[in-house]
N, C-alpha and C positions, 0 to 999 in steps of 0.2 A: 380478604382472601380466605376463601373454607377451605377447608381437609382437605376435601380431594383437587382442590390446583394446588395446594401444598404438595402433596402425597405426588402429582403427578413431576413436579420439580423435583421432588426428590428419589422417584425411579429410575427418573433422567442422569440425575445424578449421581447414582450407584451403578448403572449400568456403565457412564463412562469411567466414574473413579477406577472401578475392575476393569479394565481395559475393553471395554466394549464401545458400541457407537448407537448413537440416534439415527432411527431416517426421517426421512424428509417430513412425512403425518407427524411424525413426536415433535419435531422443529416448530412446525404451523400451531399445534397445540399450546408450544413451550410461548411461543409468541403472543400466543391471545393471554398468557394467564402471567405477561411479564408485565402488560401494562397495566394489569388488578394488583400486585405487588415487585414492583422496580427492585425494591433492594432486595428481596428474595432471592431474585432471579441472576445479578449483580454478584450477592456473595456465595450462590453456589459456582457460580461461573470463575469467581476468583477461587474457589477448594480446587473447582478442577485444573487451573492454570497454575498454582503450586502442586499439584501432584506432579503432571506431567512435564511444567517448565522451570519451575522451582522459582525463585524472587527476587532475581537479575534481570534486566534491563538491557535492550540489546539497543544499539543506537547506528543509525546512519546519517546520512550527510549527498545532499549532488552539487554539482556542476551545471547550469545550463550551458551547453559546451556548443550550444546554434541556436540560434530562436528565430521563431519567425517564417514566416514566407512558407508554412505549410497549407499543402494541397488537399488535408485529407478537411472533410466538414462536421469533424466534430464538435456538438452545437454546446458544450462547454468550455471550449479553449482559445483562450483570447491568440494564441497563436495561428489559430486557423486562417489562411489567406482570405476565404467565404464573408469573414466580417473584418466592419470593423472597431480595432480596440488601440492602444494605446501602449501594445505589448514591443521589445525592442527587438530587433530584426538584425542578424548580422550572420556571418560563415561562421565555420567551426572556426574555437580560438585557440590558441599556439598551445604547444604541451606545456611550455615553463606555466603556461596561467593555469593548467589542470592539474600540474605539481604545486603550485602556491593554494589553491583552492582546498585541493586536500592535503595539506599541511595545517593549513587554518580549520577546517572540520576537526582534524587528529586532535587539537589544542582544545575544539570544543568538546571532548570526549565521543566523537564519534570513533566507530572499529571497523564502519564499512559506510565505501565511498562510491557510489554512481555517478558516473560520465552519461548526462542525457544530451541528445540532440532532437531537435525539431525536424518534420518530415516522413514519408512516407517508409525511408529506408535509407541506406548510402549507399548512392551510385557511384561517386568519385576514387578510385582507387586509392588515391593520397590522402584524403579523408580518412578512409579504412586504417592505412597503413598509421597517420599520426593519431588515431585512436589508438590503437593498439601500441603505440608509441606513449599513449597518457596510460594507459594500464598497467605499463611496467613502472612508471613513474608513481604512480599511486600504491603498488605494491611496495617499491623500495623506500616511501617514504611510512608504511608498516599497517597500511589497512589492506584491507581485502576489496578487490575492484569488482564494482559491477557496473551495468551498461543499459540503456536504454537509449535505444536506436534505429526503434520503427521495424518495421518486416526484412529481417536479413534473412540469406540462401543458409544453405546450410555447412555450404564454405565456407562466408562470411564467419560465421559461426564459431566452426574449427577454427579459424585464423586468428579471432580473438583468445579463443580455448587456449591455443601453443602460446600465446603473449601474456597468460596470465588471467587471463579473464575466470572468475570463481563463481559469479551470479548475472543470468540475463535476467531483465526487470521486463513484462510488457503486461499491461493489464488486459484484463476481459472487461473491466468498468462496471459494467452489472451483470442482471440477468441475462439472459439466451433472448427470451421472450422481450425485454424492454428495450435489446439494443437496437433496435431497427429508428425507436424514437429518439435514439442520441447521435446515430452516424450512419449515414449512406452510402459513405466513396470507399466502405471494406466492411466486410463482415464479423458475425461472432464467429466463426469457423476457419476466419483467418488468424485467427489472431490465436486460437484453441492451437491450431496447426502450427503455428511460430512456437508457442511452448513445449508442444510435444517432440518438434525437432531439438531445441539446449536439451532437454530432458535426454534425449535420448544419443549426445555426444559426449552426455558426463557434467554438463552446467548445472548450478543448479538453478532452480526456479521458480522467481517471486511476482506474484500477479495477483492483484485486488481491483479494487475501483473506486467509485465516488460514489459514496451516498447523497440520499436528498437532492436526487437531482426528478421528482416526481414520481420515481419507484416505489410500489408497495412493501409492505415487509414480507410478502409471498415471495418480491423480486429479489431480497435479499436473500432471502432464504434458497432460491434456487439458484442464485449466483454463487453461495457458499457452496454448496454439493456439487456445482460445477467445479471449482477450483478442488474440492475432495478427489474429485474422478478425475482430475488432475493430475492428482499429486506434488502441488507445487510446494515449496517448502518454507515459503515465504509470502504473511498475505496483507500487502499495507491497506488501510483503511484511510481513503480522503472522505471531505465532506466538501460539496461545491460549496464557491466562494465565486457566487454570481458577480461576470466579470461585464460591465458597459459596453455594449456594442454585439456580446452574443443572445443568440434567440433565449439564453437560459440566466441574463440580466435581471430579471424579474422573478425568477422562481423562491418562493419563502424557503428561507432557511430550516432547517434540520433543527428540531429542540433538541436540548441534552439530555433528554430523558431519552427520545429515539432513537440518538445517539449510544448512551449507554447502553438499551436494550440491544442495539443494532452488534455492537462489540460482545457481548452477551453470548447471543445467539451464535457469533461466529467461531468464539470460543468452546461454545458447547457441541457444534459441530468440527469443527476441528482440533482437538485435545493438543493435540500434542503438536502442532507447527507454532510456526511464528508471528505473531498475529501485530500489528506494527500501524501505531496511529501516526498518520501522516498531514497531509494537506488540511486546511481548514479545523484543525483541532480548536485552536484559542476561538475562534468564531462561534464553531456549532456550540463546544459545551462552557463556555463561560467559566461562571465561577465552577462547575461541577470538574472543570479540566482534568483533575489530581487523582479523578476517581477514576479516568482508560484500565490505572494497572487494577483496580479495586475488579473491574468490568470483564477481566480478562486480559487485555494488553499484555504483550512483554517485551515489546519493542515501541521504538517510536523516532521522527527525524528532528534532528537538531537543525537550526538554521532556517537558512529562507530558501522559500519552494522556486518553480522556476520564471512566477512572473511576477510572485506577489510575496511581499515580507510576512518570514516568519517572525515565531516568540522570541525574545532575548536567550540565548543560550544559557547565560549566567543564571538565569530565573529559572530556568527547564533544570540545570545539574542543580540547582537550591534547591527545587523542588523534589529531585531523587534524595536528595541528603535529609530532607525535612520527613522521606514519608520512609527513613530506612533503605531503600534500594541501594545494590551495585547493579554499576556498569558490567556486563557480561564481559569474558574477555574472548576473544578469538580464540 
């Protein structure tokens, strides 16, 4: 690596430490000279994630609270009706099992808990209401609830809002530009329009996507400045975990070098939110796993995702003890 990609990483880097921001040209630039030197790039990304986040560890936890028998075709989710997978299929489950769910997250040191369901949205009123019924439950057993639950109105919304609801969860997935090649049956614009309504009833709101699903790092880079013009507050990073029976079965996996860069980059554009490794962690970066918070990170989920098992819990809080971290507290 010569001077000036040094020199260019590190204007990068002073511009955000002093509370400034990259756009998008600096991003593109910062990306070509991450993969001429990774850990450059890596431990300026960790300077700016202790300035602005300091070196706690924020942790969540879900519920698949319905699986199955969705309508929409996105061509990574073994839930989608479109294919077929081997994913389990049932209605939403009772509240006692969304209070037993996040009681058992609490224990694995999660501090915030998502109620996800499968599907476009919830039409069933009773649905609604025994949602909002597992929010309070999740509250009183002392996490912070949040909800992933497809395209709600903006009622729907408020009616979680009064029961407690603190965070709607819906991702963008990727770019603007690449989502047309992952879903057809809704748009990037619907889903922009879903966050700006929480956004603007008081929720707050966390939206990432899946890397490595054939995106360039142009596409991540423009997926990040999307979620900026956002303003979301919360931005989880999956990595697909090619599932048997969807069209994206066969896509190679994400290195951990891409990986790491990928978290990097998101960090350097986003200073100061929550940057939160999720799905497909122990897959994409292997042994490098340890290095998210090194990367930027400062969150990440405990547990198993919602089709496929996660890391051992006990092995994820060893691991925050081994490298130093706490657990943030609410």
């Amino acid at each position: 690596m010569d001077k000036t990609q040094r020199s260019l990483i590190d204007l990068a880097a002073d511009k955000v430490l002093g509370g400034g921001r990259i756009d998008i040209s600096e991003a593109f630039a910062l990306s070509a000279y991450g993969a001429a030197d990774l850990n450059y790039l890596v431990n300026t990304a960790d300077r700016v994630k202790k300035r602005h986040r300091g070196s706690s560890v924020d942790i969540c936890s879900i519920v698949n609270a319905k699986s199955g028998a969705c309508g929409e075709d996105c061509r990574f989710c073994a839930q989608s009706s479109h294919y077929s997978t081997d994913a389990p299929v049932y209605p939403l489950i009772d509240v006692d099992e969304i209070e037993e769910a996040a009681k058992g997250a609490k224990q694995n040191g999660a501090r915030r808990f998502c109620i996800v369901t499968s599907g476009r949205g919830i039409d069933d009123p009773a649905d609604l209401r025994n949602i909002a019924r597992g929010i309070e439950r999740v509250r009183a057993a002392g996490l912070s609830p949040c909800a992933t639950l497809g395209t709600l109105t903006s009622d729907q919304l408020g009616y979680l809002k009064d029961a407690g609801l603190h965070r709607y969860h819906h991702n963008i997935e990727t770019s603007r530009e690449f989502f047309p090649n992952i879903c057809t049956s809704h748009t990037f614009d619907e889903r922009t329009t879903l966050l700006r309504h929480a956004c603007s009833i008081g929720l707050s709101a966390c939206s990432g996507g899946i890397l490595g699903m054939g995106e360039t790092v142009r596409d991540r880079i423009s997926m990040a400045f999307s979620l900026k013009e956002l303003d979301v507050d919360s931005i989880p990073l999956n990595f697909l975990m090619p599932i048997a029976g969807t069209p994206m079965s066969n896509v190679t996996p994400i290195s951990p070098q891409e990986a790491l860069q990928a978290i990097a980059l998101f960090r350097l554009i986003l200073p100061d939110r929550e940057i939160r490794v999720c799905g497909g962690r122990g897959t994409a970066l292997g042994d490098h796993h340890s290095r998210i918070f090194e990367a930027g990170a400062d969150g990440f989920m405990i547990g198993n995702y919602l089709t496929r098992t996660g890391l051992d819990p006990e092995s994820d809080l060893r691991m925050l003890k081994d490298l130093g971290l706490t657990i943030r507290p609410l």
